[in-house]
N, C-alpha and C positions, 0 to 999 in steps of 0.2 A: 560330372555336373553338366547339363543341359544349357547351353547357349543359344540364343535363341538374335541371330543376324539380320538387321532390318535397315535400311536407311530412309529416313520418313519422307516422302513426299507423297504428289498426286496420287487418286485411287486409280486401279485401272482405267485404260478409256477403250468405250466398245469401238471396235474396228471403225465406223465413220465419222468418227472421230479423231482418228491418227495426225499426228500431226504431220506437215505440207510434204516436212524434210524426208520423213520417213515413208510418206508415198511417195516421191521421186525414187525412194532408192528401189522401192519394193514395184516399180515400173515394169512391164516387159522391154526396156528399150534393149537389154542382151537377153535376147531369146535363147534357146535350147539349144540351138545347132553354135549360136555363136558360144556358147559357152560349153560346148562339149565339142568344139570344133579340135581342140587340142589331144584329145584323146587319141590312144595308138591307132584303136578302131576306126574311127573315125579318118583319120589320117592313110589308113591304111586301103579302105575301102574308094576312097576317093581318087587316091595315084592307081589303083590297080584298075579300076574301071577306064585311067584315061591311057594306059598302056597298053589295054587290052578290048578295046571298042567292041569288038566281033564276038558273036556267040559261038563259043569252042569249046572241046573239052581243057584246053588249058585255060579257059575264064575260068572254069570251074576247079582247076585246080589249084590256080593261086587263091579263090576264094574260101576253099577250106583251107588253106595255107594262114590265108588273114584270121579267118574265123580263130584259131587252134591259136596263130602267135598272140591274138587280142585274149585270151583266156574263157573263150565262150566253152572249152570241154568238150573234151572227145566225142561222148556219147551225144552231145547237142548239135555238133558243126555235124557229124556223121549220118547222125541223119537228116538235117536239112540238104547236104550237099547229093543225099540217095536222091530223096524226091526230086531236085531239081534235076539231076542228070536222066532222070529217071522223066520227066516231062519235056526236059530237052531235045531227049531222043523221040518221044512221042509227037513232036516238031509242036507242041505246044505254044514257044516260044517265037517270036520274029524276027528278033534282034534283044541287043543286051537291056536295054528300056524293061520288055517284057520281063525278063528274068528279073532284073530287079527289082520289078511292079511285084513281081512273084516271092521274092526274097524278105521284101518289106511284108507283105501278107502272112509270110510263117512266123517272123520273129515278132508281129505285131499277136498271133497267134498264142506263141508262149508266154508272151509277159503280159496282155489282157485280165488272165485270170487273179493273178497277184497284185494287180494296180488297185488298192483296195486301199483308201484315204483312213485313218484312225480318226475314228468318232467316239465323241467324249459323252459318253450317256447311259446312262443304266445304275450309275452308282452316283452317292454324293457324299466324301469326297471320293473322284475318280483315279486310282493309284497306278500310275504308267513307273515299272524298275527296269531301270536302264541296266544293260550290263556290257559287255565287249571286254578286248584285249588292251592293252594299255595302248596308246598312241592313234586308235583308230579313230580318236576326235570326240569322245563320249560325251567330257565335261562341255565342249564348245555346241555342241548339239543339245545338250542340256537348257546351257542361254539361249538358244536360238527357240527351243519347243517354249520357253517361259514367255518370249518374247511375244511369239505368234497366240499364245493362248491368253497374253492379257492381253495384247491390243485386240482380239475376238470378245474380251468383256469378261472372262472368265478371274476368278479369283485364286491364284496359284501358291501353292508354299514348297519349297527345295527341301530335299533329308540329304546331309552330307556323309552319306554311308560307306564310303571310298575313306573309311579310317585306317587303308593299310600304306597308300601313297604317300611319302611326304610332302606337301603344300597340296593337297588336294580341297581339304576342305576349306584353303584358302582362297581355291582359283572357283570354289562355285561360292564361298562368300562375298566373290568379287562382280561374279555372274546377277546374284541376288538384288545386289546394290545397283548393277545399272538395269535389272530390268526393275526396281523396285520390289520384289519379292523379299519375301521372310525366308530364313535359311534356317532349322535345324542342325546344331553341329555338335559333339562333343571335341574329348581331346583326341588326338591322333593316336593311334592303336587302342581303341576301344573297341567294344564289340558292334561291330555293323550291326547285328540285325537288332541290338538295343535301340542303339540311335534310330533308324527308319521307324520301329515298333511307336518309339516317342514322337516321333514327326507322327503318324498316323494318328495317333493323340490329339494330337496338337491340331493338325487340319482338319477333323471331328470337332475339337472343341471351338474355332474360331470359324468353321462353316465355310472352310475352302473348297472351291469345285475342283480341282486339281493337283494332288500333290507327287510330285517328279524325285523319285528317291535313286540316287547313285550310289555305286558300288564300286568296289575295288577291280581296278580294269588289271584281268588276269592272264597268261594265257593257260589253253586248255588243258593244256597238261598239265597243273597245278592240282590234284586235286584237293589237299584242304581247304584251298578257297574255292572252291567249284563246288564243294559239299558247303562253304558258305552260304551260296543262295538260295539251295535248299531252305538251309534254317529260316534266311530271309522270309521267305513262303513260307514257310510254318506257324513262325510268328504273327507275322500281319494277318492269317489266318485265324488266329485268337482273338482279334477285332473285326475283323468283315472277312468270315468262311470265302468269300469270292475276289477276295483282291491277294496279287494282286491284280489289276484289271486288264492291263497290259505288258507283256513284257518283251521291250525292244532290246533289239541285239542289233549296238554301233558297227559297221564292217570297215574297214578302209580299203576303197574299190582300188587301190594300187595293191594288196596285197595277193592275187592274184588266186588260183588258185588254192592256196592256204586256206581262203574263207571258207570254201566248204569243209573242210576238217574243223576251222572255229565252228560254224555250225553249227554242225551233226554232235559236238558235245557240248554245247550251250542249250540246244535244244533237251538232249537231253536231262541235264543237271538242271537248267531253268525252267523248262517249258517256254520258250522264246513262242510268242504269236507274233510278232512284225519284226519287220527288219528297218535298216536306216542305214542307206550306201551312200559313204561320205568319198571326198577327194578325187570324186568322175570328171573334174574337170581337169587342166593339165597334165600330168603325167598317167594318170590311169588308163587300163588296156580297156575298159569300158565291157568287155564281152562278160567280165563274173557275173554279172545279171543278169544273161540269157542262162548261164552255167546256176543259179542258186535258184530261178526259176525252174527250172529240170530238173534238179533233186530234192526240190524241198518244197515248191508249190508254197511256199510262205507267201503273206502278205507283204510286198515293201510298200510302207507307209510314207517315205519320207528318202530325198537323195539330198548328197550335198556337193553342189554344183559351182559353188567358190567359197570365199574368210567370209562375208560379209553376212550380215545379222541375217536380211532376207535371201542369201542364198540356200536357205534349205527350203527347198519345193518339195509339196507334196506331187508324188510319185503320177507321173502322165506318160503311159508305155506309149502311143503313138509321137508325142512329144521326143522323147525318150530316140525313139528306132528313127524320127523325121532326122534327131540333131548328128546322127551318127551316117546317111546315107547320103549321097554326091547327091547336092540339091536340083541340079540341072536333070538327073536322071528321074529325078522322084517319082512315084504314082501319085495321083491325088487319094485321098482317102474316102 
């Protein structure tokens, strides 16, 4: 049976509108660098520049050193640290400033291309299917995308298609209720791709611009649920041949290298178009998203940069590489 999770109040309010509390928090007063200031990367690049002042081959070597322990990947640190030694020698450089100036330039280079903001347009309703690993934050990123797309005005409904977890459809019935949205849910071990199928239904029939369907957070090597989302996409297919419209894949940027093996078989079983790298701030090594830019040229649409509702920033690479490099050194842009 079809439950259908609402808690009545206020209709959306368009973004200038928000209320006082909620633009205070959603402020820049902790910028980028302050809040990725905790990252290994970050951390790492900043003591290694003040040990090693001079331009030498050993600057360069503890900085593929940093590059490799922060999880930027082999093939990515390898070759930034060619070119650099490679224009070092060519006396390119003047001192470590320069290099830096230069450093920031290529990593500003690879992740450019993929800073690509998810835009809600072409379809009504608009079907973004979350998928990820269990723990990588999917559901909390869920409330957060509900959040930012009703205070934008938009009219948004939840699928709780994650009927394989247990309290899953609890924790985005609870999502629902504080952003005000409607939740789709059945009972716990139903068929996902039923439940979403009926939510798509349902945000067709009620004329929602937006509906956010979760899944059962897997990992990769699972495959009967991996062949899940298949069916997912099959399904929703029988209602709008092109949805679903997006399909984001949650990462948790402490997992390190891993993420590119979640991936490269999400990609394939889902068709992932964006990504959404959560937990870059404190403990994360911060370099997988120079590493997931280099193998997979995906869009990341979305980081998540602390707990709090407005910390998931849409994706800003100069932002991004400014929060991670010794601010005293910095180039201007």
């Amino acid at each position: 049976m079809i439950k259908l999770f609402r808690k009545q109040g206020p209709a959306p309010v368009a973004a200038d509108a928000t209320a006082a509390d909620e633009v205070t928090e959603a402020s820049p007063a902790r910028n980028w660098r302050e809040r990725l200031a905790g990252s290994a990367l970050a951390r790492g690049l900043a003591g290694m520049f003040g040990r090693h002042p001079r331009l030498d081959d050993d600057l360069l070597d503890e900085l593929e050193t940093q590059l490799l322990g922060a999880d930027v990947g082999i093939a990515a640190a390898t070759a930034l640290i060619a070119d650099l030694r490679k224009r070092m020698r060519a006396r390119e450089f003047a001192d470590a400033d320069a290099l830096l100036s230069a450093l920031r330039a290529a990593l500003l280079t690879l992740l450019q291309p993929i800073a690509q903001p998810l835009r809600i347009a072409g379809a009504h309703p608009f079907v973004v299917l979350m998928v990820g690993v269990n723990g990588a934050g999917k559901t909390t990123t869920i409330g957060k995308l509900a959040q930012r797309y009703r205070h934008e005005g938009r009219s948004v409904m939840l699928a709780a298609g994650d009927t394989f977890r247990a309290a899953a459809v609890e924790q985005l019935r609870t999502w629902g209720e504080r952003n005000q949205v409607p939740v789709i849910a059945q009972a716990q071990g139903s068929d996902s791709a039923s439940v979403i199928f009926d939510a798509l239904q349902a945000a067709i029939a009620r004329d929602s611009d937006v509906l956010i369907a979760d899944t059962a957070g897997r990992l990769h090597t699972q495959g009967g649920l991996m062949d899940e989302l298949a069916k997912i996409r099959r399904v929703l297919g029988k209602l709008d041949g092109n949805a679903p419209h997006e399909v984001l894949m949650v990462i948790d940027g402490t997992t390190g290298q891993n993420a590119i093996n979640q991936v490269r078989q999400f990609r394939d079983s889902a068709g992932v178009t964006g990504l959404v790298v959560t937990k870059l701030d404190g403990s994360a090594k911060g370099g997988v998203v120079f590493a997931l830019a280099r193998e997979f040229g995906l869009p990341i649409r979305y980081v998540g940069l602390g707990e709090r509702l407005h910390d998931l920033e849409v994706f800003d690479a100069a932002a991004f590489v400014d929060g991670l490099l010794p601010e005293r050194l910095q180039a201007p842009a």
